[in-house]
C-alpha positions in Angstrom: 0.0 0.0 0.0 2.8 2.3 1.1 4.3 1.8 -2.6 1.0 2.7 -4.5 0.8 5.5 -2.2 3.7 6.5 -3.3 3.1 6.3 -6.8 0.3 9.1 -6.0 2.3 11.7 -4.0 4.8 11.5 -7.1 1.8 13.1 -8.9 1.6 17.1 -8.2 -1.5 19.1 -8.2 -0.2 21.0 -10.9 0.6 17.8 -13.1 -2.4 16.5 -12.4 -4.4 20.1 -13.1 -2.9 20.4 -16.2 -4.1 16.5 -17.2 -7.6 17.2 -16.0 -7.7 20.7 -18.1 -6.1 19.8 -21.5 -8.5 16.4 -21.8 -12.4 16.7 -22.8 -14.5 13.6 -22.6 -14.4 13.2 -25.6 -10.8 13.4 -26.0 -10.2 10.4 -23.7 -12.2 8.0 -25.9 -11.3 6.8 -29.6 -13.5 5.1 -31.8 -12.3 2.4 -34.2 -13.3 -0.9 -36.0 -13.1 -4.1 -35.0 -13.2 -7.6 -35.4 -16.0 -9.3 -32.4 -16.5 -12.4 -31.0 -19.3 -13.9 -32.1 -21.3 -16.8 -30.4 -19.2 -15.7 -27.1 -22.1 -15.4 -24.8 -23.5 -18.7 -26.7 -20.1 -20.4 -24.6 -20.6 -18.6 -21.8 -23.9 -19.8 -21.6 -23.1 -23.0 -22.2 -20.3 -22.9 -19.7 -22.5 -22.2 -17.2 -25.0 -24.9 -17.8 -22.1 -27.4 -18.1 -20.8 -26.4 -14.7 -23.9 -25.2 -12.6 -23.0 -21.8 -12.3 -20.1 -22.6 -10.5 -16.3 -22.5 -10.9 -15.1 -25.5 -11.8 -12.0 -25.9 -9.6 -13.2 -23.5 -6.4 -17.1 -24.5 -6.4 -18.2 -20.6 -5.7 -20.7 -19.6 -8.0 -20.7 -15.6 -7.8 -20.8 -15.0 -11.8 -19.2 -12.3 -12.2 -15.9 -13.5 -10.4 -16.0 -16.3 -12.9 -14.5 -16.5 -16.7 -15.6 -18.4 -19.2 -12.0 -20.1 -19.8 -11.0 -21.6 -23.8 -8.9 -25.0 -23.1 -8.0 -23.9 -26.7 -7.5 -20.4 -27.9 -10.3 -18.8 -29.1 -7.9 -17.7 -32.1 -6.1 -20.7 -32.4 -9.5 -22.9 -33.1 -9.2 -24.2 -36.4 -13.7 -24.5 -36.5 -16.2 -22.4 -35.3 -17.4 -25.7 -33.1 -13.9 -25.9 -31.5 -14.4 -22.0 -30.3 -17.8 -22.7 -29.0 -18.0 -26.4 -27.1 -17.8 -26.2 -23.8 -15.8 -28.8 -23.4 -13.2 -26.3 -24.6 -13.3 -24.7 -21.8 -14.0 -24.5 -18.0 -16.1 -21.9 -15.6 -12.7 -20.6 -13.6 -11.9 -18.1 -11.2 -8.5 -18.6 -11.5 -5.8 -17.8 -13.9 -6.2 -20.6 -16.6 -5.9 -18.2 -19.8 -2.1 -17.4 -19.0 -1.3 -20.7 -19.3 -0.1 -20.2 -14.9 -2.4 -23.0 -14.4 -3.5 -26.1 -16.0 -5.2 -29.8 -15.3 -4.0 -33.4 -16.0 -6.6 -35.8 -17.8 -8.0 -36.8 -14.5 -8.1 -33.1 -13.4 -5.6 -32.8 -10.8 -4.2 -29.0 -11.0 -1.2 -28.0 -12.1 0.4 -24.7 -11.1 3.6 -22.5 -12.7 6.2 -22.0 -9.9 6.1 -18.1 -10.3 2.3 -18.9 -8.4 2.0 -17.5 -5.1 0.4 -20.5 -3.5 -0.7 -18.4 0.1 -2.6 -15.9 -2.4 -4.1 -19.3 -4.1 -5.4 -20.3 -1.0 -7.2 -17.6 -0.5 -9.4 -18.1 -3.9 -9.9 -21.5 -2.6 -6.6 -22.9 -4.9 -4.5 -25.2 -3.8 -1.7 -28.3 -5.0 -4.2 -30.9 -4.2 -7.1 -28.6 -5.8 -8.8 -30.9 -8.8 -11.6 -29.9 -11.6 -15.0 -31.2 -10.0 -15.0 -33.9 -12.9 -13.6 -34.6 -16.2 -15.6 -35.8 -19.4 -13.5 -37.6 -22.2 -14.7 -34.8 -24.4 -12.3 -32.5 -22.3 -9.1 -35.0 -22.9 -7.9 -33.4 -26.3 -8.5 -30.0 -24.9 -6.7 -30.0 -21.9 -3.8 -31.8 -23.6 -3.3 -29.0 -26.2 -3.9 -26.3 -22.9 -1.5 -28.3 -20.9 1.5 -28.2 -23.6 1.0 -24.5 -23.8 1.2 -24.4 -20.4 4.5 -26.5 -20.2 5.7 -24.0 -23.3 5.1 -21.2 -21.1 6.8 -22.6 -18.1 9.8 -23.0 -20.0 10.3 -19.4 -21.4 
């Protein structure tokens, strides 16, 4: 806290004056074109049918602390089924789409060293955690996350 604090007092009134003055609303917006998901609520949806409305790992079902997780890449998918099974996926509130955390085939977590396991705990994460259960649909998803994820650990 002392550190973000910090952060702020480096800030002047003047500096931050002259911010607040030189900026409209308007100004501190673009607008721009762009590709959008489509069918991403579709997988949310089914995400949360699949799982009950609740994390998949951690059991709490408080929506909007949960992410609908891809297994797979959305933009690595090769068909539009592959982006939108749910067996591509998990409900997680945990950090799954960095590749810090995957599963084995019979679910058991796996976690990247750089993981904080005393801040895991406290999200209900830890090294014996395990996906509440695994269909065989999930088996070639979680093999192609769980490379990435040993990628990732080694760079």
């Amino acid at each position: 806290m002392a550190a973000l604090e910090q952060r702020y007092d480096d800030i002047s009134a003047e500096q931050l004056a002259d911010v607040q003055s030189t900026l409209s609303l308007e100004q501190t917006e673009t607008w721009r074109m762009a590709r959008q998901r489509q069918g991403q609520s579709i997988y949310r949806q089914r995400l949360e049918c699949l799982w009950q409305g609740r994390c998949a790992v951690t059991d709490i079902s408080q929506l909007d602390l949960l992410r609908a997780s891809h297994a797979k890449p959305w933009a690595e998918c090769t068909t539009g089924a592959e982006r939108l099974s749910p067996y591509n996926g998990f409900l997680l509130s945990v950090p799954f789409d960095a590749f810090l955390l995957s599963f084995v085939d019979d679910g058991a977590v796996l976690l990247a060293p750089q993981l904080n396991l005393e801040e895991l705990r406290l999200v209900g994460i830890s090294t014996d955690a395990k996906l509440r259960f695994v269909r065989t649909h999930y088996l070639p998803f979680l093999a192609y996350h769980r490379q990435r994820f040993y990628e990732h650990q080694r760079s």
